[in-house]
N, CA, C and O atoms as a Tripos MOL2 file, in Angstrom:
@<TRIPOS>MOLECULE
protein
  284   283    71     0     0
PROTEIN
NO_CHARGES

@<TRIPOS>ATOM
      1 N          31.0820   27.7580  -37.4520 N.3       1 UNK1
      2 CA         32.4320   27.3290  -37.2360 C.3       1 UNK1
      3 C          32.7720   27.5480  -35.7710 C.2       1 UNK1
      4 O          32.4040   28.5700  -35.1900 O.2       1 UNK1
      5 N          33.5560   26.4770  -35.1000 N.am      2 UNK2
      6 CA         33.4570   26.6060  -33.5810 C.3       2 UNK2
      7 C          34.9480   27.4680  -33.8210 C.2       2 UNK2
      8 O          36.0150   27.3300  -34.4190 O.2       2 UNK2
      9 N          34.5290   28.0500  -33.2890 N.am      3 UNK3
     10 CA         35.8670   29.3040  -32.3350 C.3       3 UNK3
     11 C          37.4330   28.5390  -31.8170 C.2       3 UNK3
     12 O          38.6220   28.8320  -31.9460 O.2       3 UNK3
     13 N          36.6150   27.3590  -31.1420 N.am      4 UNK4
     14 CA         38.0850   26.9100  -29.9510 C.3       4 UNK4
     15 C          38.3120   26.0960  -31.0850 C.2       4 UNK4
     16 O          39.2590   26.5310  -31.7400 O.2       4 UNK4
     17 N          37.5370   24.5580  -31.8080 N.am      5 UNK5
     18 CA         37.8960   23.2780  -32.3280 C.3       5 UNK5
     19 C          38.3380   23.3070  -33.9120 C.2       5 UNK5
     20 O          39.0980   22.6450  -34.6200 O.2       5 UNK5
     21 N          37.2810   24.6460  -34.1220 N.am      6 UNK6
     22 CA         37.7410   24.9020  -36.2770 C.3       6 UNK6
     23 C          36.4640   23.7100  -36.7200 C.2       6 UNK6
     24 O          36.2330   23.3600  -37.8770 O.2       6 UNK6
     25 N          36.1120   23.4700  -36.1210 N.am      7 UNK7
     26 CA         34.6990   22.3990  -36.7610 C.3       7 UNK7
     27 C          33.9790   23.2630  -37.0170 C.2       7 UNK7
     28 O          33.6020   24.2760  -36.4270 O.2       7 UNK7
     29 N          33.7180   22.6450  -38.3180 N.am      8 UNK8
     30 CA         32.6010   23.3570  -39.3400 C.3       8 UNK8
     31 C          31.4100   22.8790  -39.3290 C.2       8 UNK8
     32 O          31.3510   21.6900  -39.0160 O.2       8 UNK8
     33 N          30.0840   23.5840  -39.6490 N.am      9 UNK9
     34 CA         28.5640   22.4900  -39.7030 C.3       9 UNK9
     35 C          28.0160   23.4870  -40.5320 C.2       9 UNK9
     36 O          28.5090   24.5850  -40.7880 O.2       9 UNK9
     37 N          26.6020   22.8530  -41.0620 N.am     10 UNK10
     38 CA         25.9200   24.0590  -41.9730 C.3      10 UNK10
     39 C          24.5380   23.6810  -40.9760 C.2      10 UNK10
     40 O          24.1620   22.5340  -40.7340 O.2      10 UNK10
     41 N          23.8200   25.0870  -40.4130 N.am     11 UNK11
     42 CA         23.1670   24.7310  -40.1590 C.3      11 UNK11
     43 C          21.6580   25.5420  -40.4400 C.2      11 UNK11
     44 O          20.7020   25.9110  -39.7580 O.2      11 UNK11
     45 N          22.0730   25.5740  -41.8720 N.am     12 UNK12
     46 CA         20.7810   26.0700  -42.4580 C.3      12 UNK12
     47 C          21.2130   26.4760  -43.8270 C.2      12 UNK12
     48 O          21.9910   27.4150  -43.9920 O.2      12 UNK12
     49 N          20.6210   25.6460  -45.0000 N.am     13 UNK13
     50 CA         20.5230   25.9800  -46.3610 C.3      13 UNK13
     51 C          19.4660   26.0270  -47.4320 C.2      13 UNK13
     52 O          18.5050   25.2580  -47.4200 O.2      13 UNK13
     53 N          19.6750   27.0270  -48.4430 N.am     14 UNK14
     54 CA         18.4950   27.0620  -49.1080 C.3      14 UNK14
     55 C          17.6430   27.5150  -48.3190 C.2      14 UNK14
     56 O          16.7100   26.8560  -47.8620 O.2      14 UNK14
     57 N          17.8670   28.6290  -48.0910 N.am     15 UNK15
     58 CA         16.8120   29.4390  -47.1080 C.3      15 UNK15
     59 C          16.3820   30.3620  -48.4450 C.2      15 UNK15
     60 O          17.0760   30.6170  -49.4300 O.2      15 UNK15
     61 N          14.9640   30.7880  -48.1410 N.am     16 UNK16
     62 CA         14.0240   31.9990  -49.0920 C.3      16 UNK16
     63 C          14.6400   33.0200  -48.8900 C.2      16 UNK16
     64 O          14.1480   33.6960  -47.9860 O.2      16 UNK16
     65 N          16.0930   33.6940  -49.6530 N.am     17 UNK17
     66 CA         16.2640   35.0430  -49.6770 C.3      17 UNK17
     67 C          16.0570   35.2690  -50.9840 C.2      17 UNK17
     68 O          16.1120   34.3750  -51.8280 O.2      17 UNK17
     69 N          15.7290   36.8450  -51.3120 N.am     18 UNK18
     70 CA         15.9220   36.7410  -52.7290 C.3      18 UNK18
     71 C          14.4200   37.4890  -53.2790 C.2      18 UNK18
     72 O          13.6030   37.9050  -52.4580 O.2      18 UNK18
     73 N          14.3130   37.5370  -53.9840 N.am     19 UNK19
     74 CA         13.2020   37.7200  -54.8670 C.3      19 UNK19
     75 C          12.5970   36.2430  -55.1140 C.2      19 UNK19
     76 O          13.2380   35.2760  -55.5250 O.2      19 UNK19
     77 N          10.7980   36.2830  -54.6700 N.am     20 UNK20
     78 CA         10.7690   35.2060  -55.6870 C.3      20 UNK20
     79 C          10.7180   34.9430  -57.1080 C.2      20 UNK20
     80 O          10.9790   35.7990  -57.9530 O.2      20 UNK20
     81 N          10.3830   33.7670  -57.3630 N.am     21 UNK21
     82 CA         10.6710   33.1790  -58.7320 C.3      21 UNK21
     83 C           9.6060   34.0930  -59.6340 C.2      21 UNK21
     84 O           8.4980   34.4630  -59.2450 O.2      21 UNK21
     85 N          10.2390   34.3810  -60.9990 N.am     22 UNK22
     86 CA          9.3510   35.2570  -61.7670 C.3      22 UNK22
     87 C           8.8070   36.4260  -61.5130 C.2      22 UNK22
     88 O           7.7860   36.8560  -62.0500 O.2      22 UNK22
     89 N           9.6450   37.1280  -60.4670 N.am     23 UNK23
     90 CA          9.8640   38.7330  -60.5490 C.3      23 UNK23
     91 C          10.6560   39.5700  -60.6160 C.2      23 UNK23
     92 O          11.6310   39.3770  -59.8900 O.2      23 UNK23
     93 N          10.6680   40.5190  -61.2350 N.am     24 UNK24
     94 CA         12.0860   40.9090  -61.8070 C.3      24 UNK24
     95 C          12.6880   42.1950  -60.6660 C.2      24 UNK24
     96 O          11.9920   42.8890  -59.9250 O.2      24 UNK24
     97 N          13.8330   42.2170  -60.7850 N.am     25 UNK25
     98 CA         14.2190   43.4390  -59.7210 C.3      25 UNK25
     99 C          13.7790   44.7540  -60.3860 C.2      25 UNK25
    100 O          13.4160   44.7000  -61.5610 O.2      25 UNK25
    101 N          13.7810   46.0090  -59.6930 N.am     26 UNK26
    102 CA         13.5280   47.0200  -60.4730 C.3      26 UNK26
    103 C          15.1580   47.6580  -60.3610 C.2      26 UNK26
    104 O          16.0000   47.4910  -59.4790 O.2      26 UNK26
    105 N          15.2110   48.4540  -61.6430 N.am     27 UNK27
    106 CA         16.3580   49.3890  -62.0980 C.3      27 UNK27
    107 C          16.5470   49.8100  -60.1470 C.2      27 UNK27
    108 O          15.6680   49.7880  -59.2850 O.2      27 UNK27
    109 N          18.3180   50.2220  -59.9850 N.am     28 UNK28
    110 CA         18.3300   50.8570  -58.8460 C.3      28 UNK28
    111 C          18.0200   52.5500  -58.6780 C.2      28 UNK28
    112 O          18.1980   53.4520  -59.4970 O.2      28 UNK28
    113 N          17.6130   52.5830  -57.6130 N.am     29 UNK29
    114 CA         17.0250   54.1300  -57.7490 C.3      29 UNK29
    115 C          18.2220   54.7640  -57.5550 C.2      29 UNK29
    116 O          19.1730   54.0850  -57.1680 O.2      29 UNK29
    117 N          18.4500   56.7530  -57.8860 N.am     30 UNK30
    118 CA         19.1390   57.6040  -57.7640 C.3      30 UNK30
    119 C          19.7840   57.5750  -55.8450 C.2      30 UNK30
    120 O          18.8740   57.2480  -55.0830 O.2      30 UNK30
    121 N          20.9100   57.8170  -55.2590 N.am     31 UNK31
    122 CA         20.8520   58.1370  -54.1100 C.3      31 UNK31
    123 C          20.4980   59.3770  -53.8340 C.2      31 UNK31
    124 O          19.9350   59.7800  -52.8160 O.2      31 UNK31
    125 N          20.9110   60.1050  -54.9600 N.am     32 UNK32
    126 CA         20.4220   61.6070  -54.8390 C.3      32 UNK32
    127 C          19.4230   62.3280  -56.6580 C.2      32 UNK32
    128 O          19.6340   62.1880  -57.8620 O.2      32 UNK32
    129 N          18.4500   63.0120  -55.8710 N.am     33 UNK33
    130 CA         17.8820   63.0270  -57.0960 C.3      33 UNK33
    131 C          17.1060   64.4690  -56.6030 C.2      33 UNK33
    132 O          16.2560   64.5680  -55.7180 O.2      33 UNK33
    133 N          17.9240   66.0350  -57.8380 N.am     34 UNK34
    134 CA         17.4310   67.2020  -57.9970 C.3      34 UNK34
    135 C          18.1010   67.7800  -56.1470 C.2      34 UNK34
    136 O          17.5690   68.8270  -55.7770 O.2      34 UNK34
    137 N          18.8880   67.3110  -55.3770 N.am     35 UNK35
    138 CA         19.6330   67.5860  -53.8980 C.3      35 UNK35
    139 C          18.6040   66.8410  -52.9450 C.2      35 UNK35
    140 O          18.8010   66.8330  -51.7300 O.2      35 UNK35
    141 N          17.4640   66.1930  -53.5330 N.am     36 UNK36
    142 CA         17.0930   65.8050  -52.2350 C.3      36 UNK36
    143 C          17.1450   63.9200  -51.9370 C.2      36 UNK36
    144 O          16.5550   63.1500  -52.6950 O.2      36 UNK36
    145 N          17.8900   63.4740  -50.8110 N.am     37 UNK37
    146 CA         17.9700   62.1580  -50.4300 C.3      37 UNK37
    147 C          17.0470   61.5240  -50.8490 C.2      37 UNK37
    148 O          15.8580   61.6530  -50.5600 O.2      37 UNK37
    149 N          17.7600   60.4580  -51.8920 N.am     38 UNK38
    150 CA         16.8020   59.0150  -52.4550 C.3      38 UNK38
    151 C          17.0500   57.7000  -51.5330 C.2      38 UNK38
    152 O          17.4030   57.8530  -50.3630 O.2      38 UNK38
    153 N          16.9070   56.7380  -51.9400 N.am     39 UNK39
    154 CA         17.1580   55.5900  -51.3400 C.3      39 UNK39
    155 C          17.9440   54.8460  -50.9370 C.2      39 UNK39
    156 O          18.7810   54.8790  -51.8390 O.2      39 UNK39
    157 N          18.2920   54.1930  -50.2350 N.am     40 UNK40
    158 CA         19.7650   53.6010  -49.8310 C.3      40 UNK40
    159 C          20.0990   52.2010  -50.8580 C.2      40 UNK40
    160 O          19.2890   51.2850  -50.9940 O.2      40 UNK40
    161 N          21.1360   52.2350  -51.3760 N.am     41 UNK41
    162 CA         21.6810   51.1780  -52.1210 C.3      41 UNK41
    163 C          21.2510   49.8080  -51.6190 C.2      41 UNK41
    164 O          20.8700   49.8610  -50.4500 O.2      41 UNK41
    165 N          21.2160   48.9240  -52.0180 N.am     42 UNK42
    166 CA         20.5400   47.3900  -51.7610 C.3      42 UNK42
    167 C          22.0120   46.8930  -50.6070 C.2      42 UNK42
    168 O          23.0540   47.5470  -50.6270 O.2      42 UNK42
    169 N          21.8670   45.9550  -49.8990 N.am     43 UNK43
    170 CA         22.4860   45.1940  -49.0830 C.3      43 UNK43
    171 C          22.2230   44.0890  -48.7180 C.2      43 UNK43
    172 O          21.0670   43.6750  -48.6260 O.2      43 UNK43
    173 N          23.4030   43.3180  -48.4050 N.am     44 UNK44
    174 CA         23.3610   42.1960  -48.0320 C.3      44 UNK44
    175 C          24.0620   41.7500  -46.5830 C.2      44 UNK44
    176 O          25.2690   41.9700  -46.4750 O.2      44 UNK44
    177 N          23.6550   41.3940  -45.9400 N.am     45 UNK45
    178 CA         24.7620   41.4660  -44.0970 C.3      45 UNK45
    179 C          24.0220   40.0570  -43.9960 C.2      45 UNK45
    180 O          23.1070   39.5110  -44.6120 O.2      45 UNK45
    181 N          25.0550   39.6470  -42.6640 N.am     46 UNK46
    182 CA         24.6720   38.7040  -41.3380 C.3      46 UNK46
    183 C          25.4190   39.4100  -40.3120 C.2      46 UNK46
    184 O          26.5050   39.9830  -40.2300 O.2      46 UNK46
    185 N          24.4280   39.1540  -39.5600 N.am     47 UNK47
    186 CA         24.6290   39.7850  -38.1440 C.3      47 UNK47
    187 C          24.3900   38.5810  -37.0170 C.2      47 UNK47
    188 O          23.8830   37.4980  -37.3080 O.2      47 UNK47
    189 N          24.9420   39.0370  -35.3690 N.am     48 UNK48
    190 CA         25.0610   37.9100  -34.6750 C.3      48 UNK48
    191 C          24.6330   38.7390  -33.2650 C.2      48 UNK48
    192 O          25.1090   39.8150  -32.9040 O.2      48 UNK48
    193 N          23.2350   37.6550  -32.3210 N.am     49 UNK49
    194 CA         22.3860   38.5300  -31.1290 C.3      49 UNK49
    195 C          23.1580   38.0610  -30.2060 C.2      49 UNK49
    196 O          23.9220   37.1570  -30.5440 O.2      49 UNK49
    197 N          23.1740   38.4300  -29.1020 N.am     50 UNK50
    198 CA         23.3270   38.2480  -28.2090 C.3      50 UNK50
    199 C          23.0320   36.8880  -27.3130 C.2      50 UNK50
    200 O          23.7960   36.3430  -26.5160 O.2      50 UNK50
    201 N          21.5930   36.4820  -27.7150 N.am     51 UNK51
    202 CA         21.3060   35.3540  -27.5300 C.3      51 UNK51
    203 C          22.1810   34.0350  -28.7820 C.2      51 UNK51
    204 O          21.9180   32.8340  -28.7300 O.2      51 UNK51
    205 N          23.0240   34.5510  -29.6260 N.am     52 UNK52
    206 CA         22.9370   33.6200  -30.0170 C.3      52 UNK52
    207 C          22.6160   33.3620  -31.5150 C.2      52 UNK52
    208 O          23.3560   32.7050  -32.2470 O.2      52 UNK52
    209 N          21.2240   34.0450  -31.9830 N.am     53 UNK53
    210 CA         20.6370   34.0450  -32.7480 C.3      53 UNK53
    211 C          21.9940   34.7110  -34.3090 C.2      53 UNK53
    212 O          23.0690   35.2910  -34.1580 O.2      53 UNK53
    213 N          21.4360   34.3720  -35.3570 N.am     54 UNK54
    214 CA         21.6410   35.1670  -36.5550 C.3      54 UNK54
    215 C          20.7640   35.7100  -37.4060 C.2      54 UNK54
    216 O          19.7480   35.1010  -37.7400 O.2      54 UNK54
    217 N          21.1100   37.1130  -37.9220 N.am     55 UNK55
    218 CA         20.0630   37.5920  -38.4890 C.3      55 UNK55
    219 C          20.8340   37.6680  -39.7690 C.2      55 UNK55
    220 O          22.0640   37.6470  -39.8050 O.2      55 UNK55
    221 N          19.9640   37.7680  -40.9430 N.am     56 UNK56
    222 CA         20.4350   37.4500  -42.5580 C.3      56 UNK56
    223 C          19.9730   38.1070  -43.4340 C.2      56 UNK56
    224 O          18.9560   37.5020  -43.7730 O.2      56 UNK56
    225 N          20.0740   38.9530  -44.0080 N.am     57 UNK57
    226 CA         19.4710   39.5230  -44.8320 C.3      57 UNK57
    227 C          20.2810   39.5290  -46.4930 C.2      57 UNK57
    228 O          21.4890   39.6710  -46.6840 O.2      57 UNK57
    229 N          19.2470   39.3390  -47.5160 N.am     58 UNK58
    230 CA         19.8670   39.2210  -48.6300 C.3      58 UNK58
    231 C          19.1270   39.9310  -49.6560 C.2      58 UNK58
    232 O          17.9220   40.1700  -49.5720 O.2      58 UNK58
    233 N          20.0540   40.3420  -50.8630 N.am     59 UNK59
    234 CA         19.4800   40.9190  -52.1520 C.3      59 UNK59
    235 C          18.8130   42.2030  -51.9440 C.2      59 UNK59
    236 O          18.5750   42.8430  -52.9680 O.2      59 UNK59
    237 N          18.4520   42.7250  -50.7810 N.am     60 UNK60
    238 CA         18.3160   43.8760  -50.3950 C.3      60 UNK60
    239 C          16.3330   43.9130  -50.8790 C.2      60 UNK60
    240 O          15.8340   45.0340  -50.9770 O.2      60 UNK60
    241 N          15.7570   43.1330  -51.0370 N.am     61 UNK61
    242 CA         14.3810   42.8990  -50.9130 C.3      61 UNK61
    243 C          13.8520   43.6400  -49.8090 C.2      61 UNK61
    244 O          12.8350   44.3310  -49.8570 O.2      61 UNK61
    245 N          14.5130   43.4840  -48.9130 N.am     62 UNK62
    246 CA         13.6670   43.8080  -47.4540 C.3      62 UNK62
    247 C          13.3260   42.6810  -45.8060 C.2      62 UNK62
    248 O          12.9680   42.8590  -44.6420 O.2      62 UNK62
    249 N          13.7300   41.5250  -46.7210 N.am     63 UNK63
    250 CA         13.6320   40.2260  -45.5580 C.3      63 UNK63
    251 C          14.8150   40.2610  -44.6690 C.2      63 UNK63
    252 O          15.8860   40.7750  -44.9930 O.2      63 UNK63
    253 N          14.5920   39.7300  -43.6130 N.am     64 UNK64
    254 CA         15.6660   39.6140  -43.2070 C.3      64 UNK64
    255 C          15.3130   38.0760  -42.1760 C.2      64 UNK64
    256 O          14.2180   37.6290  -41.8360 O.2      64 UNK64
    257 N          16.1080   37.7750  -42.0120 N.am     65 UNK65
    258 CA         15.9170   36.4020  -41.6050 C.3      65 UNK65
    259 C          16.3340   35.9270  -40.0970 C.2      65 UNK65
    260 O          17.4340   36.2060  -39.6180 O.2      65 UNK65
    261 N          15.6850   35.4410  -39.6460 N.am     66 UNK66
    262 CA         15.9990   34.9270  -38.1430 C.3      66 UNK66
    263 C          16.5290   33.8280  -37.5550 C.2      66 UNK66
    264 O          15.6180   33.1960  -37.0200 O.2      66 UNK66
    265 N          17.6030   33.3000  -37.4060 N.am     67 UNK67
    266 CA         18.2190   31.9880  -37.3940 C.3      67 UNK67
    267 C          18.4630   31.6750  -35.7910 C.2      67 UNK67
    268 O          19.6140   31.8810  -35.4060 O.2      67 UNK67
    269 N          17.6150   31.2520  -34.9180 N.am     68 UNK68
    270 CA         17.6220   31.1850  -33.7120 C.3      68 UNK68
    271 C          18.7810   29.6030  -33.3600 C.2      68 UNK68
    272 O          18.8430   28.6820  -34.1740 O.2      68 UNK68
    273 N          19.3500   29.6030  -32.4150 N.am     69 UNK69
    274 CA         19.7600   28.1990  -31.6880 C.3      69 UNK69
    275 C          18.9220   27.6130  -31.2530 C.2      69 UNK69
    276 O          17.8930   28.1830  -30.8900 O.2      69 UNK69
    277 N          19.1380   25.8510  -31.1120 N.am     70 UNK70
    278 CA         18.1840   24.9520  -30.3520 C.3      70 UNK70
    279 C          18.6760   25.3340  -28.9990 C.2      70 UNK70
    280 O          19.6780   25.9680  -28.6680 O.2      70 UNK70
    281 N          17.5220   24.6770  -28.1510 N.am     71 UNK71
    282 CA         17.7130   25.4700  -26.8060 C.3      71 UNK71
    283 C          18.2390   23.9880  -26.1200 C.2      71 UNK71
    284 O          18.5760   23.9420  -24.9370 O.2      71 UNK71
@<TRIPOS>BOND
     1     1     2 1
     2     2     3 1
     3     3     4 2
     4     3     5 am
     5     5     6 1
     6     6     7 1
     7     7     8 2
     8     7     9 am
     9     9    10 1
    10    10    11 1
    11    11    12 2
    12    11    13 am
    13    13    14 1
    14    14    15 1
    15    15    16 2
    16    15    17 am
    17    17    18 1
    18    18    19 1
    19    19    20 2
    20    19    21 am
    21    21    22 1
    22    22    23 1
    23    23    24 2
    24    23    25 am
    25    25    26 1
    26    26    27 1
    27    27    28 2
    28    27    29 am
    29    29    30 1
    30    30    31 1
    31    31    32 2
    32    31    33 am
    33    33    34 1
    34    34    35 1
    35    35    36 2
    36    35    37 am
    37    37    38 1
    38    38    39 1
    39    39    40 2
    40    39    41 am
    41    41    42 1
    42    42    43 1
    43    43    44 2
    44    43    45 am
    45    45    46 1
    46    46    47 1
    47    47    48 2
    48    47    49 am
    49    49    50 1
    50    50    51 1
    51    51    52 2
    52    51    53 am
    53    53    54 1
    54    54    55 1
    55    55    56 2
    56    55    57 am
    57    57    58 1
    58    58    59 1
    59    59    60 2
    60    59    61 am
    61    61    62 1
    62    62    63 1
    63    63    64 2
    64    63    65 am
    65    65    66 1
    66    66    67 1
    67    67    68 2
    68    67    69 am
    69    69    70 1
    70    70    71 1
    71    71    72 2
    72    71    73 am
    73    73    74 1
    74    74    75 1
    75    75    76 2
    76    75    77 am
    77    77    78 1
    78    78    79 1
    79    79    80 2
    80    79    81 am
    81    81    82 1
    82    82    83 1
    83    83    84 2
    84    83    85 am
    85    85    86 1
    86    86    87 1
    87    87    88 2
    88    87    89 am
    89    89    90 1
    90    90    91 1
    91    91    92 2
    92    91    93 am
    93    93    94 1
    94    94    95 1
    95    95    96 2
    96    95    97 am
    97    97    98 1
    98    98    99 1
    99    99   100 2
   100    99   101 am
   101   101   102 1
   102   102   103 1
   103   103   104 2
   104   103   105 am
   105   105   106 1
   106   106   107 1
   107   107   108 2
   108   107   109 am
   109   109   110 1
   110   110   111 1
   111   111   112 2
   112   111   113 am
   113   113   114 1
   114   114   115 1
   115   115   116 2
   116   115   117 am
   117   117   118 1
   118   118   119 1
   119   119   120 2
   120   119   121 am
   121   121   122 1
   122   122   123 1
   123   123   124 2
   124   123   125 am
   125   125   126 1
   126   126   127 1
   127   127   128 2
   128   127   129 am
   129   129   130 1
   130   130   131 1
   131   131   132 2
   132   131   133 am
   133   133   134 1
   134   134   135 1
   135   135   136 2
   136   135   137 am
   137   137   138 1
   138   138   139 1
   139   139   140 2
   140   139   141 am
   141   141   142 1
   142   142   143 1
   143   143   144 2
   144   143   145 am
   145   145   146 1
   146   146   147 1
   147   147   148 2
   148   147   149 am
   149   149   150 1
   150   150   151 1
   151   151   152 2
   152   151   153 am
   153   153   154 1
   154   154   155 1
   155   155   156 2
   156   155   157 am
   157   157   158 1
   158   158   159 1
   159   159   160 2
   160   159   161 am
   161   161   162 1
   162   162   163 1
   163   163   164 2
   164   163   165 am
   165   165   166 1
   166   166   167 1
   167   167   168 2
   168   167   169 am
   169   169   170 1
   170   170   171 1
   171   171   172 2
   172   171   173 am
   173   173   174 1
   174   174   175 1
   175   175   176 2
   176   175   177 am
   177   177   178 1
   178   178   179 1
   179   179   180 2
   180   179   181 am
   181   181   182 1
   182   182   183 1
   183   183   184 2
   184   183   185 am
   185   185   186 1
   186   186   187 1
   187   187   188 2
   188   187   189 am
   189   189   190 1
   190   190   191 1
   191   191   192 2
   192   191   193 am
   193   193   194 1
   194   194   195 1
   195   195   196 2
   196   195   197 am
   197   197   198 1
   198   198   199 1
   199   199   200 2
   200   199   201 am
   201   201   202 1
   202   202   203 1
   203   203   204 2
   204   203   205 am
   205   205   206 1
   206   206   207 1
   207   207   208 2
   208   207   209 am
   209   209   210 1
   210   210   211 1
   211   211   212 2
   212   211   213 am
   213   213   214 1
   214   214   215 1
   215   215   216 2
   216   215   217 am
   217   217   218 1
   218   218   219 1
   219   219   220 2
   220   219   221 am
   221   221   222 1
   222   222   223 1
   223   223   224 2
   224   223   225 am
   225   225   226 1
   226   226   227 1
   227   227   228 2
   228   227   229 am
   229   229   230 1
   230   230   231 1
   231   231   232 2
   232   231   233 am
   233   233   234 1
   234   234   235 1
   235   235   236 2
   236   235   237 am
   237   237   238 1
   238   238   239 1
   239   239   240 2
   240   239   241 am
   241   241   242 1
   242   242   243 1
   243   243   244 2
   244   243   245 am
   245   245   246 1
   246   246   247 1
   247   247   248 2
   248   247   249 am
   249   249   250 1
   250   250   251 1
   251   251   252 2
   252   251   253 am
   253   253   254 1
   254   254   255 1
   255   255   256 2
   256   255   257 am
   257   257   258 1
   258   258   259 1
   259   259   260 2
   260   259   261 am
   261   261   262 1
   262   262   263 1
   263   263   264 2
   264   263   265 am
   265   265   266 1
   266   266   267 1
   267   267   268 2
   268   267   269 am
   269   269   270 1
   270   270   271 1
   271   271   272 2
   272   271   273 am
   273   273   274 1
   274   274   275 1
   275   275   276 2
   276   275   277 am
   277   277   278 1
   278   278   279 1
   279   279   280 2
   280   279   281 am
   281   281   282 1
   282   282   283 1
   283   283   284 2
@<TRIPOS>SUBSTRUCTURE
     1 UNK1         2 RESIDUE 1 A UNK
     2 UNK2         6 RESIDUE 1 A UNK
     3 UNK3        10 RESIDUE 1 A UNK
     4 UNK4        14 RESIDUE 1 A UNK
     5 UNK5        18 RESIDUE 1 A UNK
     6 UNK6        22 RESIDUE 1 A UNK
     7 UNK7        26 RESIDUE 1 A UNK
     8 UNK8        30 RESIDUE 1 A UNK
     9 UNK9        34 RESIDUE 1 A UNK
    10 UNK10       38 RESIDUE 1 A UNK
    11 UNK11       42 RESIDUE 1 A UNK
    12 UNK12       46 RESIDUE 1 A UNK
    13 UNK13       50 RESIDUE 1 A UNK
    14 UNK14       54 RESIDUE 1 A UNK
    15 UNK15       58 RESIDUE 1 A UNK
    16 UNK16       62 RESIDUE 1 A UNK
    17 UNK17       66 RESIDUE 1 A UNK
    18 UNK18       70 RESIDUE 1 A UNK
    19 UNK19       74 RESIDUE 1 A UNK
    20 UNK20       78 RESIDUE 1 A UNK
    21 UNK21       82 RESIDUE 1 A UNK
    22 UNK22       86 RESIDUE 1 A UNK
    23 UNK23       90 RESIDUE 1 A UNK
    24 UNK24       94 RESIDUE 1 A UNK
    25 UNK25       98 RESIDUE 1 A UNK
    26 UNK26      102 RESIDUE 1 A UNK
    27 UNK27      106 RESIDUE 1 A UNK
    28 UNK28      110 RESIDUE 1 A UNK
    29 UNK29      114 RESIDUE 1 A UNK
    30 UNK30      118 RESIDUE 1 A UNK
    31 UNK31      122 RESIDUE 1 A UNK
    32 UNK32      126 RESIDUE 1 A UNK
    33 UNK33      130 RESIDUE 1 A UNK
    34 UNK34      134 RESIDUE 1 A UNK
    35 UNK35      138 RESIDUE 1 A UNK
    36 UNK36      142 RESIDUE 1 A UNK
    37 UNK37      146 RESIDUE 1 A UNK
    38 UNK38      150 RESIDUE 1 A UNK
    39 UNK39      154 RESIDUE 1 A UNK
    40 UNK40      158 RESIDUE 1 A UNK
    41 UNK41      162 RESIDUE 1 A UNK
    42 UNK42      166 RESIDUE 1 A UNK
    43 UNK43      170 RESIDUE 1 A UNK
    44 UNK44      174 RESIDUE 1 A UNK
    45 UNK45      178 RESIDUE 1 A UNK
    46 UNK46      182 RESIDUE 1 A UNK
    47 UNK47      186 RESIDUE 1 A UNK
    48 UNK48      190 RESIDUE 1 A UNK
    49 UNK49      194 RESIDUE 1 A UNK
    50 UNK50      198 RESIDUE 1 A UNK
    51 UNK51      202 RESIDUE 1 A UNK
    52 UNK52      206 RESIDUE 1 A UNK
    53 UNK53      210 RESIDUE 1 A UNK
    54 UNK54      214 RESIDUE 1 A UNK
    55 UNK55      218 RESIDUE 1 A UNK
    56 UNK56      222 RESIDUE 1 A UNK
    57 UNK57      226 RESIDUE 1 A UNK
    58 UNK58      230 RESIDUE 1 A UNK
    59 UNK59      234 RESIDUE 1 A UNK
    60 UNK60      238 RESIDUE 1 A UNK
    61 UNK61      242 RESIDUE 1 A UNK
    62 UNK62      246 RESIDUE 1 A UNK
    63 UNK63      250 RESIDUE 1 A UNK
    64 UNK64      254 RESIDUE 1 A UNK
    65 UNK65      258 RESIDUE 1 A UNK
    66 UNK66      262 RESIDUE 1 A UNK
    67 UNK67      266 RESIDUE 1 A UNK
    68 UNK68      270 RESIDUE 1 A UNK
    69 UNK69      274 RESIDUE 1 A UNK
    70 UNK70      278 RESIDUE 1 A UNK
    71 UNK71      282 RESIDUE 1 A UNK
């Protein structure tokens, strides 16, 4: 979405986040388990570089995605 005009575009869909097809998530783990630190809860963000770029991450898999500008 442009900042100054409010024009909208999509410029990237149906991207591979996610689990693939026909695997199942596992149960979420404890954050704390017997006092000692377990795992961090799953997440989902977009974030925005400096250059430009966007980074994407989904379902908390572990991918995270790189959405560069044309130059």
């Amino acid at each position: 979405m442009s900042l100054t005009t409010g024009e909208r575009s999509v410029e990237a869909e149906d991207l591979a986040v996610g689990l693939p097809p026909g695997v199942e998530r596992r149960p979420d783990p404890a954050l704390l388990a017997h006092g000692v630190p377990g795992l961090a809860p799953r997440f989902a963000g977009l974030a925005a570089a400096p250059d430009g770029s966007l980074f994407l991450s989904s379902n908390g898999e572990g991918t995270v995605l790189r959405l560069a500008p044309n130059p």
